[in-house]
C-alpha positions as CSV (number, residue, x, y, z in Angstrom):
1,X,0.0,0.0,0.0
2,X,3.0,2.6,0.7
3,X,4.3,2.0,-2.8
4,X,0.8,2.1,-4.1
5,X,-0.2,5.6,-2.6
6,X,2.8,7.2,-2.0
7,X,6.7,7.8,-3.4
8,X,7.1,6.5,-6.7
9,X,3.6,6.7,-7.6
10,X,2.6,9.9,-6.3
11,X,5.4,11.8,-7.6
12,X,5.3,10.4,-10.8
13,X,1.6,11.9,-10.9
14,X,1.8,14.9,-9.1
15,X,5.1,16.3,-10.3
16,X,4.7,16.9,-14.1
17,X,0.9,18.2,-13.5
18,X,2.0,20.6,-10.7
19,X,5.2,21.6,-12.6
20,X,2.7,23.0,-15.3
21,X,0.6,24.9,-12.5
22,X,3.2,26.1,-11.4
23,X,4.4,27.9,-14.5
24,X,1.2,29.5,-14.2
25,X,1.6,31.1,-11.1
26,X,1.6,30.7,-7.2
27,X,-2.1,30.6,-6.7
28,X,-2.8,28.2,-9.2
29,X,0.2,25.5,-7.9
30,X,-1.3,25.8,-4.2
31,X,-4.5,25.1,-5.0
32,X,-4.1,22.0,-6.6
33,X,-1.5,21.7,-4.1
34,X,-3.8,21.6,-1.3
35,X,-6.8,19.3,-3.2
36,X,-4.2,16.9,-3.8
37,X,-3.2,17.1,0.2
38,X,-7.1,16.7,1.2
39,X,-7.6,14.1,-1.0
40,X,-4.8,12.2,0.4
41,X,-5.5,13.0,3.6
42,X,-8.9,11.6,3.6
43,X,-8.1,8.5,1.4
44,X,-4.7,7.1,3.0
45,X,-7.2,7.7,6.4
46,X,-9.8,5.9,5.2
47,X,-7.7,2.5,4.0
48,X,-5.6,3.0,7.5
49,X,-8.8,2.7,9.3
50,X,-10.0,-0.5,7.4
51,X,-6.2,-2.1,7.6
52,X,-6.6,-1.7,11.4
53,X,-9.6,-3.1,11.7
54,X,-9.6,-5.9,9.3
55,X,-5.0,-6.7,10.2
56,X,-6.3,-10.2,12.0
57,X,-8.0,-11.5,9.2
58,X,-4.7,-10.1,6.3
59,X,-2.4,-12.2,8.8
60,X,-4.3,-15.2,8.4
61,X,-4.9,-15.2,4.6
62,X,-1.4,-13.8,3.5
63,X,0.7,-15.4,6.0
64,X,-1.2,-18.7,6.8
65,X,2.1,-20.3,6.7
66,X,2.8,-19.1,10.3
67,X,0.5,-20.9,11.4
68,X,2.8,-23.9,12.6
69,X,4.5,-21.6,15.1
70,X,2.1,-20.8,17.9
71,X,1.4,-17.3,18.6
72,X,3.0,-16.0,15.3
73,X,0.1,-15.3,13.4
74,X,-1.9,-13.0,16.5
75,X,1.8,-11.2,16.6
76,X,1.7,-10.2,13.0
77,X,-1.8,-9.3,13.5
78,X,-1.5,-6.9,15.8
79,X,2.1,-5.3,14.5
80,X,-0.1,-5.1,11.3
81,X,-2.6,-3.2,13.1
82,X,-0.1,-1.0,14.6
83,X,1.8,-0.1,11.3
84,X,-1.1,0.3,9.4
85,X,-1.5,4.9,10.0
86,X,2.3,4.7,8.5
87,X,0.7,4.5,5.1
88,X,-1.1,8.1,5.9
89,X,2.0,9.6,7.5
90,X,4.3,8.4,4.5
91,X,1.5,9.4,1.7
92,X,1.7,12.8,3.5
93,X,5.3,12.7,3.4
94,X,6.0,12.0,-0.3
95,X,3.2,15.1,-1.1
96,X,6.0,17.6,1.0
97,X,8.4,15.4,-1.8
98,X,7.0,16.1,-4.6
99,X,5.7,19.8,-3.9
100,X,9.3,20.4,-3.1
101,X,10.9,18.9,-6.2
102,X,9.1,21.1,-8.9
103,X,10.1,23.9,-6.4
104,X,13.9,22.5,-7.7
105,X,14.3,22.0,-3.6
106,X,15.8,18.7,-3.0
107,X,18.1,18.4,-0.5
108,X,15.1,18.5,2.6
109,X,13.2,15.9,0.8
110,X,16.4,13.6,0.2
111,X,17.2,13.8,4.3
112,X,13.6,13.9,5.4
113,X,14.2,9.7,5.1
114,X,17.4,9.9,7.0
115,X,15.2,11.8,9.9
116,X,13.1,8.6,9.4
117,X,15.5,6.4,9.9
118,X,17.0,8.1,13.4
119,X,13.4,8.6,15.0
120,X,12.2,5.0,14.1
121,X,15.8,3.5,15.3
122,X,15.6,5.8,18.7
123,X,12.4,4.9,19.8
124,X,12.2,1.4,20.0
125,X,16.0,1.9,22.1
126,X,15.0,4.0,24.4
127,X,11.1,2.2,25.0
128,X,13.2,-1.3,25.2
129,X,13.3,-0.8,29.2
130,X,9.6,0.7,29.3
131,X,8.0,-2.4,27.0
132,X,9.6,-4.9,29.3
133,X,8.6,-3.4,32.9
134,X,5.1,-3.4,31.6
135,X,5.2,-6.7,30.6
136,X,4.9,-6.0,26.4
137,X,6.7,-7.0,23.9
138,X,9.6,-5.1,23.0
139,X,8.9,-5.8,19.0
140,X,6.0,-3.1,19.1
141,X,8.4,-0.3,20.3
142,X,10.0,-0.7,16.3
143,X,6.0,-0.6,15.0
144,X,5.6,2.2,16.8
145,X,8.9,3.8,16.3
146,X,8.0,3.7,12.0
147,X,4.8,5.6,13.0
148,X,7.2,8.4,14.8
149,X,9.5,8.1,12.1
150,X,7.3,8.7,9.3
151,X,5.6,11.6,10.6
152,X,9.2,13.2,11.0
153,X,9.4,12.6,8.0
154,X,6.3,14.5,7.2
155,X,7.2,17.2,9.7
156,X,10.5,18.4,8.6
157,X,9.6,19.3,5.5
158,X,7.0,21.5,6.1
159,X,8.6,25.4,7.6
160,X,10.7,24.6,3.9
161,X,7.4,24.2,2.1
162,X,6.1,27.4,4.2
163,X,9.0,29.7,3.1
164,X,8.5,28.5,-0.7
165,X,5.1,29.9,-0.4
166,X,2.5,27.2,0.2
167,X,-0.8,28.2,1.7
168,X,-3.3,25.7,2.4
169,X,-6.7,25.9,1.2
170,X,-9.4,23.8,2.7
171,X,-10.5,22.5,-1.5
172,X,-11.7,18.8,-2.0
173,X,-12.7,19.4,-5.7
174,X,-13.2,16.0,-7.6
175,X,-13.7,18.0,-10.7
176,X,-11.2,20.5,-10.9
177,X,-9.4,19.9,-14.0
178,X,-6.0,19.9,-13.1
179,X,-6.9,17.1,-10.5
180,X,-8.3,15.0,-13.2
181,X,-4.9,15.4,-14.6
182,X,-3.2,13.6,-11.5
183,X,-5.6,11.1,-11.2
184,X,-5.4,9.7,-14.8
185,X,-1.5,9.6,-14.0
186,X,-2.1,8.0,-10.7
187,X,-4.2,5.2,-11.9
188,X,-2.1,3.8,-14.5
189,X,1.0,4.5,-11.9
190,X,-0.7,2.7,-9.1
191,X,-2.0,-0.4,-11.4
192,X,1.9,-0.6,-12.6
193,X,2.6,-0.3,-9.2
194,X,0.7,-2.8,-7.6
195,X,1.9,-5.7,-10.0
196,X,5.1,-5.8,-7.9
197,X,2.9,-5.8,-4.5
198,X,0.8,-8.8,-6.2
199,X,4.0,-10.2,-6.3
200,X,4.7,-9.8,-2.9
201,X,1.8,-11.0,-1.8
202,X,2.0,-14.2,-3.9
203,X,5.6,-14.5,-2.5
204,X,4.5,-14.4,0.8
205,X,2.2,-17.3,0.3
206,X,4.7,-19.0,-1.7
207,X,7.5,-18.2,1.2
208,X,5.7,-19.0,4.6
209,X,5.4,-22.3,4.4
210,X,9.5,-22.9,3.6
211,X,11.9,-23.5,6.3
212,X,11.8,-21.3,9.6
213,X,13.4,-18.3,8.8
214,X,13.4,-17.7,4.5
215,X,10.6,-14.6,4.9
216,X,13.4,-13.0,7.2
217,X,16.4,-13.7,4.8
218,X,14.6,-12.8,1.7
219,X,13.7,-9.3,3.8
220,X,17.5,-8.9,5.5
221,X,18.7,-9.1,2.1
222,X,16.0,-6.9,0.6
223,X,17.2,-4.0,3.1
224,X,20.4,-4.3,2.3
225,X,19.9,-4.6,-1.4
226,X,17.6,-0.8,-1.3
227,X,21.0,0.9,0.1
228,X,22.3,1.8,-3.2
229,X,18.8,2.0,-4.7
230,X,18.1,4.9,-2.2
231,X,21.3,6.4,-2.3
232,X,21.9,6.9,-6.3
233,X,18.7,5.3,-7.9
234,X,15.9,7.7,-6.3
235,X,18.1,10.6,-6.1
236,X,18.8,10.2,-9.9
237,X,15.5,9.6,-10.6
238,X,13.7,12.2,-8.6
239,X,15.9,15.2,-10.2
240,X,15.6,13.3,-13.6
241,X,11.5,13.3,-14.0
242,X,11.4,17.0,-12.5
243,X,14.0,18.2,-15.2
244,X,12.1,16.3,-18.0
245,X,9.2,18.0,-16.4
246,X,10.4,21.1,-17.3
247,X,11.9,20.1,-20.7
248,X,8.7,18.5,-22.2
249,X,6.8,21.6,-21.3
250,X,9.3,23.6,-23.9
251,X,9.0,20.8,-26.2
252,X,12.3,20.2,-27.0
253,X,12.8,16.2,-27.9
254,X,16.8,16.6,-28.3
255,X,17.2,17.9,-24.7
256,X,14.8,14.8,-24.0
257,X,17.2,12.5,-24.9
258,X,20.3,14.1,-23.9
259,X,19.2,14.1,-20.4
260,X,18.0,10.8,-20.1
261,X,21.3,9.2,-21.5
262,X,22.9,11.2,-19.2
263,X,20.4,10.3,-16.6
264,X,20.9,7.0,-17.4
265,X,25.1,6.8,-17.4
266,X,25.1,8.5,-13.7
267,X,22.9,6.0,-12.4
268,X,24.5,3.0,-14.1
269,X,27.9,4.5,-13.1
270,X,26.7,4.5,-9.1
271,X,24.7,1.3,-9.0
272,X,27.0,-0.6,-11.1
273,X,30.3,-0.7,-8.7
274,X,28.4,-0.7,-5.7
275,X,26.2,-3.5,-6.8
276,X,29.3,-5.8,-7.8
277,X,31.0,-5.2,-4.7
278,X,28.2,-6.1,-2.7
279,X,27.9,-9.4,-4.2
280,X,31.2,-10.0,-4.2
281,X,31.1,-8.9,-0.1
282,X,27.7,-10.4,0.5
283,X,28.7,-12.6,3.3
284,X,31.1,-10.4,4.9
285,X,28.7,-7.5,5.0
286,X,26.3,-9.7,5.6
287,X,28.0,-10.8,9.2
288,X,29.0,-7.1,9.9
289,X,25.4,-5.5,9.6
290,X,23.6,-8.9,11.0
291,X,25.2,-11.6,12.6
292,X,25.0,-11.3,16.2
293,X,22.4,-12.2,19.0
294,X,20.0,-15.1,17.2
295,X,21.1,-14.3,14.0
296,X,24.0,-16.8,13.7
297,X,26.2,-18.3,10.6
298,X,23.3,-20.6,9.6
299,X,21.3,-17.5,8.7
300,X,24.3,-15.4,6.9
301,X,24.7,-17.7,4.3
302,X,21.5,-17.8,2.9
303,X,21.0,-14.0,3.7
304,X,24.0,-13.5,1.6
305,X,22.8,-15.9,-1.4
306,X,19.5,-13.8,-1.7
307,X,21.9,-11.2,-1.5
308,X,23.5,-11.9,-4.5
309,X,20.3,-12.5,-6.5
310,X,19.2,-9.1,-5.8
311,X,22.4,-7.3,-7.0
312,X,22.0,-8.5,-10.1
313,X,18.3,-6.5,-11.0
314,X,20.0,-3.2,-9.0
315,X,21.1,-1.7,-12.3
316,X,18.3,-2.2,-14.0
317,X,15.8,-1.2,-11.2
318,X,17.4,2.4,-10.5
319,X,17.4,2.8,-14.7
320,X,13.8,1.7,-14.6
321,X,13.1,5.0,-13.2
322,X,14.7,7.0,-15.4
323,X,13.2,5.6,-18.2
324,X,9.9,6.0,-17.0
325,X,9.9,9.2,-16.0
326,X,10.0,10.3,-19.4
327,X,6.6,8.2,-20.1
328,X,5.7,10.4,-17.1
329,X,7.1,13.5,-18.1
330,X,4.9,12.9,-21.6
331,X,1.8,12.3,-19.3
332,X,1.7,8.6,-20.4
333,X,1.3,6.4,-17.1
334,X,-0.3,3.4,-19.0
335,X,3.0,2.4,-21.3
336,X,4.9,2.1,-17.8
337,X,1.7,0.1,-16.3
338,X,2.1,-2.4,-19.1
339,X,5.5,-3.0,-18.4
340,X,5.2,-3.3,-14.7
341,X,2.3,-5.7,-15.1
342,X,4.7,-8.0,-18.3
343,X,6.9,-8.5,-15.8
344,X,5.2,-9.2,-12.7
345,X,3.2,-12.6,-15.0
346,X,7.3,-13.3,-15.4
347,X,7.7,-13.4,-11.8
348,X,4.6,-15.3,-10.8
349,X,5.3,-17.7,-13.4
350,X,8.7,-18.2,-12.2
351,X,8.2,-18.6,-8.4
352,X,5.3,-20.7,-8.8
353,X,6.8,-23.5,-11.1
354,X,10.5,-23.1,-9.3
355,X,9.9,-22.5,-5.5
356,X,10.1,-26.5,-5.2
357,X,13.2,-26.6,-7.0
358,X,15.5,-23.8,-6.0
359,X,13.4,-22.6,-2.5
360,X,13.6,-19.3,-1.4
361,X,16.0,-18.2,-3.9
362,X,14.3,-18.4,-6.7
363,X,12.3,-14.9,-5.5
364,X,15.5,-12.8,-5.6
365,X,16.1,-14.1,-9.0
366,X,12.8,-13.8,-10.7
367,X,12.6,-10.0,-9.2
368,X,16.0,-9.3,-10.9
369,X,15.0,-11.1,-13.9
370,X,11.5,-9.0,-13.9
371,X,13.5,-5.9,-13.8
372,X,15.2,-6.4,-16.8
373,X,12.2,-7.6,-18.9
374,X,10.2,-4.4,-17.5
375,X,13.1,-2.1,-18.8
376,X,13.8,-4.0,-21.9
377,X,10.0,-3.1,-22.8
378,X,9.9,0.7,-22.0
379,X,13.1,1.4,-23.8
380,X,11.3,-0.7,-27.2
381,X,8.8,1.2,-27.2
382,X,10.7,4.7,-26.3
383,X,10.8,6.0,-29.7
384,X,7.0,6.9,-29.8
385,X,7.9,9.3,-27.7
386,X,11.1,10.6,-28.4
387,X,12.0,9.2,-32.2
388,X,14.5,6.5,-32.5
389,X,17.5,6.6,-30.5
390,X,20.7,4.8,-31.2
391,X,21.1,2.5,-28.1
392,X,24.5,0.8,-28.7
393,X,26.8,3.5,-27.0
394,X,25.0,3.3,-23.6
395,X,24.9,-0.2,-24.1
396,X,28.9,-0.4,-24.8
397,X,28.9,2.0,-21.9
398,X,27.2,-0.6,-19.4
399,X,29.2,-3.5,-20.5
400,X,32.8,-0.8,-20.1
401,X,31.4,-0.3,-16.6
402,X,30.6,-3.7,-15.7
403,X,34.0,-5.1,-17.0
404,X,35.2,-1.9,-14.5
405,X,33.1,-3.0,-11.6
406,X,34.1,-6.5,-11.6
407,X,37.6,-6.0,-11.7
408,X,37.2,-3.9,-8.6
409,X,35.1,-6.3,-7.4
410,X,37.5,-9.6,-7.6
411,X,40.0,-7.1,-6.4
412,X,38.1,-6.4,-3.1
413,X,36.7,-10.0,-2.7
414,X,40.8,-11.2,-2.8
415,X,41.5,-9.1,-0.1
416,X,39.1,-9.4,2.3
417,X,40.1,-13.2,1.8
418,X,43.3,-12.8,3.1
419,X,42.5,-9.9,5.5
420,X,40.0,-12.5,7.0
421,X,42.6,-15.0,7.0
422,X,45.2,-13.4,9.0
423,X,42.2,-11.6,11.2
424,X,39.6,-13.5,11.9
425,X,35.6,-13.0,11.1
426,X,34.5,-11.4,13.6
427,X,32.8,-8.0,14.0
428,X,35.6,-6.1,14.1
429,X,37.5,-7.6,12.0
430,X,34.8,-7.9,9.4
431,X,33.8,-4.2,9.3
432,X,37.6,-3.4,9.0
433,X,37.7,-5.4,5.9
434,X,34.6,-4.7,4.5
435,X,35.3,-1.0,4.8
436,X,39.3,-1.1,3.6
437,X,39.0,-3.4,1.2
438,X,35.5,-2.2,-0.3
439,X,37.2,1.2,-0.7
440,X,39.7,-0.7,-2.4
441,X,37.7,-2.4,-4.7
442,X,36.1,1.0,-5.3
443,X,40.0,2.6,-6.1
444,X,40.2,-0.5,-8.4
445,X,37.1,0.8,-10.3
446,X,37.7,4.2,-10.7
447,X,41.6,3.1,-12.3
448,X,40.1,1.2,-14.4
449,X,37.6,3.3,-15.8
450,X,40.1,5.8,-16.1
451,X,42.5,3.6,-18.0
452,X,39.5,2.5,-20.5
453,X,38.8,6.3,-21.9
454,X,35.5,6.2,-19.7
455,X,35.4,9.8,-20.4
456,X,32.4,10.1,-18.1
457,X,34.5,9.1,-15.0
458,X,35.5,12.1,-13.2
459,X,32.7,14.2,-14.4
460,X,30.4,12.1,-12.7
461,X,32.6,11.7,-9.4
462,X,32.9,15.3,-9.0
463,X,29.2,15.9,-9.7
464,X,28.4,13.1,-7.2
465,X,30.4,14.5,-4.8
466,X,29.5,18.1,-5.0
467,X,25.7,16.7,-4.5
């Protein structure tokens, strides 16, 4: 439901339409501003309200597979319950986002997440001592922590969204053109959007019956596997659709396709080494972020296989982005919806016929594989929008960086082996390794792509780094 109402879905709506109004003038861009808000407001509240209400009877249909531990069923329940305002305050959240970006604004929005992240870590740390004196479980201090998190979230960006000159207006107009607008973006967004969630849930039921402990390996490596999707993919992507925004409203089809090759070289160029290294790390980071307490050998090995799967789709899930913001840009939501929906039959299909044979790691696989289908389609049928581009340079480009990447990834891999060797694997001497020698591998890349006339190189280091 949060990537169905909010984020990648909302923005993808809201952005280009609002990008227009606000060409228009201030008055015009707060009002749909503030419909949109209502609207949101009132919907997100609604479907909270039911998920609350009806959370004992998604545990037992989704994850029936818990039934053979006792009490895990009534535990998800009620977490589910707990969690389930989070989708209002993040919905919320990702409005401030977008309203934000086509103000060319993003550094608030990009640490609003970060603010997320220390507000849902701190609460559940300092409650630990509270939950357990009361007799509660402790696990509901990191539900409820999310809830704090996210309306930090919300919170922080709003004195920025003040000074750029929002004014709320109590409007709930279901007719207002401009809204219209939104919401034929939306739909198509959402219904591309909720083929990966279908997936999910079919996973679910496909996973929970499997061998205690594959739900949480397949979600430890999922975490892991969004660090450099939220670090280069979304930030790529967000500045990418609000730029093409902009240039689609001036009509210009050359700057179209300038920007989304360059769009598309960044991301590559910061997915690309990071993904290698990771899965050529995966156990060792693995063990450093993980293994301690009841989280023990037995479960880093597997976390780190699903690991692995994952890396491979990273590239082609942050480009996915790109390339369909400028679908989005063009105010075409369906295209993207088509491709989303192509590739989540590829995944079903998949899991369903392999989960006996390869277990929980098919999942990883088939959501990598899915990845490069979806992308593979958007980019065929690209030229209606754009005219026919020559694709062979960025391809020559990707396989220059990947040839780059693993070379700094073997490079890493060799010396964390004999670091490990002559140090141990514990903590310490883990995150010593994995931080020395993933810089290393990182050293090793940048050398290379030096050394191979990747002309891009430095441009893109400096631009990263200034940003």
């Amino acid at each position: 439901l949060r990537d169905l109402f909010a984020e990648t879905a909302l923005s993808a709506a809201f952005i280009p339409v609002l990008t227009a109004e606000r060409a228009k003038g201030k008055e015009f861009q707060n009002r749909l501003a503030s419909n949109i808000f209502n609207v949101i407001f009132i919907v997100t509240g609604l479907v909270s309200v039911a998920g609350f209400l009806a959370s004992p009877y998604l545990a037992k249909w989704i994850a029936f597979g818990f039934g053979k531990v006792p009490g895990k069923i009534d535990l998800t329940a009620q977490l589910t319950a707990v969690l389930f305002p989070f989708l209002l305050l993040v919905s919320l959240g990702a409005w401030a986002m977008s309203y934000l970006n086509t103000e060319k604004s993003f550094f608030v929005p990009a640490v609003a997440p970060a603010l997320f992240n220390v507000f849902s870590i701190l609460f559940p740390v300092l409650m630990y001592g509270w939950y357990v004196a009361h007799g509660k479980e402790p696990i509901f201090g990191m539900a409820v922590g999310v809830l704090v998190g996210g309306l930090m979230q919300f919170l922080v960006q709003m004195p920025l969204i003040r000074r750029k000159g929002f004014r709320y207006r109590p409007i709930l107009n279901f007719r207002d053109p401009e809204f219209r607008r939104v919401i034929a973006l939306f739909v198509p967004v959402a219904i591309g959007l909720a083929g990966p969630r279908i997936n999910v849930l079919i996973n679910t039921i496909l996973v929970t019956p499997l061998k205690q402990g594959s739900v949480s390996w397949l979600n430890y490596a999922y975490r892991i596997m969004q660090l450099p999707l939220g670090l280069f993919a979304v930030a790529v992507g967000t500045v990418t659709l609000q730029s093409l925004s902009r240039i689609v409203l001036d009509n210009d089809v050359g700057a179209v396709r300038s920007r989304l090759v360059d769009s598309m070289k960044m991301v590559l160029f910061l997915t690309i080494p990071t993904s290698v290294l990771i899965a050529f790390l995966s156990q060792p980071v693995t063990r450093v972020i993980y293994q301690r307490g009841h989280f023990n050998p037995a479960d880093t090995v597997p976390t780190a296989v699903a690991l692995v799967l994952y890396t491979l789709g990273i590239p082609f899930i942050a480009g996915l982005r790109n390339v369909a913001a400028v679908y989005y840009a063009y105010k075409d939501a369906k295209t993207p919806m088509f491709a989303s929906l192509a590739s989540v039959v590829l995944t079903i299909a998949l899991n369903v016929s392999l989960v006996h044979v390869m277990g929980f790691a098919i999942f990883p696989l088939s959501t990598s594989l899915a990845a490069v289908l979806n992308i593979w389609i958007l980019f065929a049928f690209l030229p209606r929008k754009i005219g026919r581009m020559d694709l062979s340079p960025l391809a020559l480009y990707f396989l220059r960086v990947t040839f780059a990447a693993i070379l700094g990834g073997a490079a890493g891999w060799y010396a964390n082996n004999l670091f490990a060797r002559h140090f141990g694997a514990g903590f310490w001497a883990s995150l010593v390794g994995v931080c020395g020698c993933g810089a290393l591998g990182l050293a090793v890349f940048y050398g290379a792509s030096v050394v191979m006339g990747i002309s891009e190189t430095k441009d893109y280091v400096r631009r990263f780094l200034r940003r």
